[in-house]
ZARO-954243 format. One record per residue (C-alpha): x, y negated, z; residue in one letter. Coordinates in steps of 0.5 Angstrom, whole numbers, padded with zeros to 4 digits, always signed. Layout:
XYZa
...
END
This chain:
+0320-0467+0150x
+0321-0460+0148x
+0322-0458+0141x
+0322-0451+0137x
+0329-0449+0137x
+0333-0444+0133x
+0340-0445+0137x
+0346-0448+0134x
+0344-0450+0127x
+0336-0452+0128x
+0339-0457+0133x
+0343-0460+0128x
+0338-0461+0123x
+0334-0464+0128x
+0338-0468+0133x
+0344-0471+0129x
+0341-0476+0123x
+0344-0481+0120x
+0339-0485+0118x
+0333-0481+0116x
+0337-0475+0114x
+0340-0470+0118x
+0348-0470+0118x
+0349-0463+0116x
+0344-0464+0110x
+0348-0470+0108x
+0352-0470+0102x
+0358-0472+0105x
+0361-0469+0113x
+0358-0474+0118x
+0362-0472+0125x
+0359-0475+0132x
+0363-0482+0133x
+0368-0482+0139x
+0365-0482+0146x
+0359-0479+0143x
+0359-0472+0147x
+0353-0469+0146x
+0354-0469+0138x
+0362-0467+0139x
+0360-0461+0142x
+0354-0459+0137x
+0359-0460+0131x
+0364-0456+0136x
+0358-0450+0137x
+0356-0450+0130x
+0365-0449+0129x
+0364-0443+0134x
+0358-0440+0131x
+0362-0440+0124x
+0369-0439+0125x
+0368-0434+0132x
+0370-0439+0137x
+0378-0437+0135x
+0380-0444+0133x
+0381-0450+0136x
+0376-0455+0137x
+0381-0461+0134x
+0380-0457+0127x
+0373-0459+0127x
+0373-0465+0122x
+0377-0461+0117x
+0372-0455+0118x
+0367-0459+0116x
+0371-0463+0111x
+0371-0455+0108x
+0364-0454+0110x
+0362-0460+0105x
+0367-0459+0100x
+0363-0451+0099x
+0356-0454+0096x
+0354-0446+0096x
+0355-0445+0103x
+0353-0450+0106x
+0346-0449+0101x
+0346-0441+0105x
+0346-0444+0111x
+0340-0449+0110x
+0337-0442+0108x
+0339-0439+0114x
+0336-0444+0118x
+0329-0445+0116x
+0329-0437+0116x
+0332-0437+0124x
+0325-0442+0124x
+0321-0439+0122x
+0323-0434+0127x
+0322-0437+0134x
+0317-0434+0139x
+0317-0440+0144x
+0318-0447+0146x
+0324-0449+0149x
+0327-0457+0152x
+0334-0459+0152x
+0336-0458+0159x
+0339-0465+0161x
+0339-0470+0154x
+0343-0474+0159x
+0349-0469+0160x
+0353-0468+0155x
+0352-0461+0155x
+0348-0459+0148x
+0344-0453+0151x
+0336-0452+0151x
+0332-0449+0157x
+0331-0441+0155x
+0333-0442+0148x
+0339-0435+0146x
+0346-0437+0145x
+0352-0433+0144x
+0358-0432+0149x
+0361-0436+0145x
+0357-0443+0143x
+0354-0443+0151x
+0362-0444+0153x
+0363-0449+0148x
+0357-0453+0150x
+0360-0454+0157x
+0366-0457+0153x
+0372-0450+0153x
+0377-0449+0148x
+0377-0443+0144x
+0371-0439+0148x
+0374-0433+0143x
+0379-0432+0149x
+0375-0432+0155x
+0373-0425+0157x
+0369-0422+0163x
+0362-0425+0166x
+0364-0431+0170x
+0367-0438+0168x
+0369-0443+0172x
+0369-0450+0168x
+0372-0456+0172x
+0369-0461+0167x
+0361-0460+0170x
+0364-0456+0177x
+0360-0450+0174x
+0361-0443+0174x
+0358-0440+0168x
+0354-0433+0168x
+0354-0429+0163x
+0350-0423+0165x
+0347-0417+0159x
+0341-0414+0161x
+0341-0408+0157x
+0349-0407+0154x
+0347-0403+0148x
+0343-0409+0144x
+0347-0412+0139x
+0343-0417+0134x
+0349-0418+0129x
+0352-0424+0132x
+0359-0420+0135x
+0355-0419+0142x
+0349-0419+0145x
+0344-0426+0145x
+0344-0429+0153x
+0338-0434+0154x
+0340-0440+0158x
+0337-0440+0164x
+0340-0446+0167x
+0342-0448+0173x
+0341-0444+0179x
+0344-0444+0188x
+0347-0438+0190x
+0342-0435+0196x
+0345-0429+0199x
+0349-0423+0198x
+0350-0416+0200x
+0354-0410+0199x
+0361-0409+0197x
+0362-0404+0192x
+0357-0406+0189x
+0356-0413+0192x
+0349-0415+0190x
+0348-0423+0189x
+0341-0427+0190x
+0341-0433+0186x
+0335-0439+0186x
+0334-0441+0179x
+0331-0448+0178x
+0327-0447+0172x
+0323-0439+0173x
+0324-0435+0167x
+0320-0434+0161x
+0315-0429+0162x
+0317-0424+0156x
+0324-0426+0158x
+0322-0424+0166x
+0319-0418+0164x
+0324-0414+0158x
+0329-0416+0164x
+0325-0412+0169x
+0324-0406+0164x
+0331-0406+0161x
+0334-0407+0168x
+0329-0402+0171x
END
């Protein structure tokens, strides 16, 4: 079902509950049990997101031990989000609840957090477009339409378009791909992707 979605830290408010409250509104650090992926890899986005996709995702329950131990911080975060609500243009559903992957259909995330959703260590080492990760046998595509927009996150906002099959191709230098996309893009996405890439 789809929810109103702000990226990394909306979701931990309205996907991770203990109980009736919300793991990162809760007094104390509350990480994912073992074998529930799909929360390990939130906790870890969230761990990017914060600490710039440098560190190891073995450091994620420190961080959050860290995290809970500064009451100021996480206070400013609580703040950040109901802002980052209060923001949202579209309606957006998780991709796939089944998978372990975390990710929301056309939802905007960093280089950074789309990586580790698909489970990469250290994502800040990742450069270039494309990123082959064995676990999901998926190549990930990072394209930027308009190079010169920066939203203040370190790089360019990418909408996760979801998966797509490959078509065609032509050209060599430069060689031009056709993709399918198996969810169509949002209109306003759709149309500043025209008008940017002309």
């Amino acid at each position: 079902m789809p929810t109103r979605h702000a990226g990394t830290l909306k979701d931990l408010r309205f996907k991770w509950s203990n109980g009736n409250e919300d793991a990162v509104w809760h007094p104390s650090p509350h990480p994912p049990a073992p074998g529930r992926s799909r929360e390990r890899r939130l906790f870890a986005m969230l761990h990017a997101l914060l600490g710039g996709g440098s560190e190891s995702n073995s450091a994620i329950e420190e961080k959050l031990r860290m995290l809970w131990a500064d009451p100021a911080r996480r206070e400013e975060l609580i703040e950040i989000v109901d802002v980052l609500h209060q923001r949202i243009r579209r309606v957006t559903p998780a991709w796939d609840q089944s998978s372990p992957v975390p990710l929301h259909l056309h939802a905007r995330y960093s280089n950074n957090e789309v990586l580790v959703a698909f489970g990469v260590d250290r994502p800040a080492h990742m450069r270039g477009g494309v990123e082959w990760v064995e676990q999901h046998k998926a190549d990930l595509f990072f394209v930027t339409i308009d190079k010169s927009k920066d939203e203040g996150w370190g790089a360019p906002p990418y909408v996760y378009a979801g998966p797509m099959t490959y078509k065609e191709h032509d050209g060599e230098r430069p060689i031009r791909f056709l993709w399918r996309l198996d969810n169509a893009l949002p209109a306003d996405v759709f149309h500043d992707s025209k008008v940017t890439s002309g």
